[in-house]
N, C-alpha and C positions, 0 to 999 in steps of 0.2 A: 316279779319274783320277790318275796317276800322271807325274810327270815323271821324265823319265832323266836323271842328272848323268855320262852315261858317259864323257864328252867335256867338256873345258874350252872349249866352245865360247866364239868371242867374239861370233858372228853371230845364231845361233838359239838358240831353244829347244824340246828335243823333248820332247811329252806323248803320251804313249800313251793311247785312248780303249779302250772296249771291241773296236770293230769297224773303227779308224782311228788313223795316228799321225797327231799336228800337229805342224808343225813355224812357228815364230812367228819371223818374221825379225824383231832386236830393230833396226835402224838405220832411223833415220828417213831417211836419205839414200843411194842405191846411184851411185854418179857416181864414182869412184874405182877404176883399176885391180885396186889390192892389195887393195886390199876385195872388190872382185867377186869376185877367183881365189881368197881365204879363203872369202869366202862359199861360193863353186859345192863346194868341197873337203870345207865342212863338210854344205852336202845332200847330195853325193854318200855322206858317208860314214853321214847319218840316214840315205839311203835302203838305203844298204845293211846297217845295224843296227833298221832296222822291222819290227815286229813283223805286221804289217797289212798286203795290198798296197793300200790302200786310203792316199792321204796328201794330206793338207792342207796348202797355206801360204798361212798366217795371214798381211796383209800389213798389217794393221792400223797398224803402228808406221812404215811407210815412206808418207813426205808426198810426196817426188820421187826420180823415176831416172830417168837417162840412158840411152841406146841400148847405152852399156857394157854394163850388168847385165843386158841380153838373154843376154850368155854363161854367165852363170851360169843359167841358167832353160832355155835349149836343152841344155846338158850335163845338167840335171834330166830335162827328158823325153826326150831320146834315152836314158839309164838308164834312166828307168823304164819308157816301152816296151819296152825290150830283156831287163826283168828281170818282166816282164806286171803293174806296177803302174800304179794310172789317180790322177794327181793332177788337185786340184782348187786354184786359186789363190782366194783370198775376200780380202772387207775390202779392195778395191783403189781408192783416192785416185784421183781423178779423172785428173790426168796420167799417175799410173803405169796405169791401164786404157785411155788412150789411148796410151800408147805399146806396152803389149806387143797393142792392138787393131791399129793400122795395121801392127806386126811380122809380125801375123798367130800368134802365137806364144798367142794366149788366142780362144776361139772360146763366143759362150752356150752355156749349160748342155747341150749336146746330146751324148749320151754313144758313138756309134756314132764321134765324130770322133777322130782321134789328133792331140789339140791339145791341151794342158791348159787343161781345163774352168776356165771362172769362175761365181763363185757369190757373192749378194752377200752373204754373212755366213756366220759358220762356221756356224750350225748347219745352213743350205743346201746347205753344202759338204760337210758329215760325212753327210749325206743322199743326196747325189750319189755319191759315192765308195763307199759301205759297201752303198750297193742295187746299186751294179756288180760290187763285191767279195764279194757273201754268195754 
């Protein structure tokens, strides 16, 4: 397992797996404009420096988010559908999986959907994404 320090990111952090990047949003809170358009700026630019089309975010370290940080998460999956990668969102706090639930924007684990998949732990997630990608 390797991490990438490609990027002075201030949001993530990207680990490269064998068969999957992760990408681990470090804020515990997404409810802020300029945070969100940092954030979506810096997964658009993991996803476009991933080795995998297989990607993970880790959301482990996020307790709350607001209807804001939907934009950063829709600029995620309209990329990565349009670049044929399948993320999977994991470790998602109660309020943050009910907010991107009723957005419609996260859908169970069922992989024929173009939603990003959730999964309730990374290793679920690295599971989902890398049997879609092999």
């Amino acid at each position: 397992m390797s991490t990438t320090p490609a990027q002075p990111w201030l949001h993530i952090r990207l680990t490269e797996l064998p068969n999957v990047t992760v990408l681990t949003v470090l804020d515990s809170q997404l409810n802020d404009d300029l945070q969100v358009m940092a954030l979506r700026d810096e997964l658009l630019a993991a996803l476009g420096q991933s080795a995998h089309k297989g990607l993970v975010i880790d959301m482990k370290n996020v307790a709350y988010m607001t209807s804001i940080a939907l934009m950063a998460l829709v600029a995620l999956r309209k990329a990565a559908e349009s670049s044929g990668h399948r993320v999977a969102l994991c470790n998602l706090a109660d309020i943050v999986a009910k907010v991107l639930t009723i957005s419609q924007l996260i859908v169970e684990s069922r992989p024929h959907v173009r939603h990003l998949a959730m999964a309730q732990d990374l290793e679920s997630a690295i599971k989902l994404v890398a049997a879609e990608n092999a």
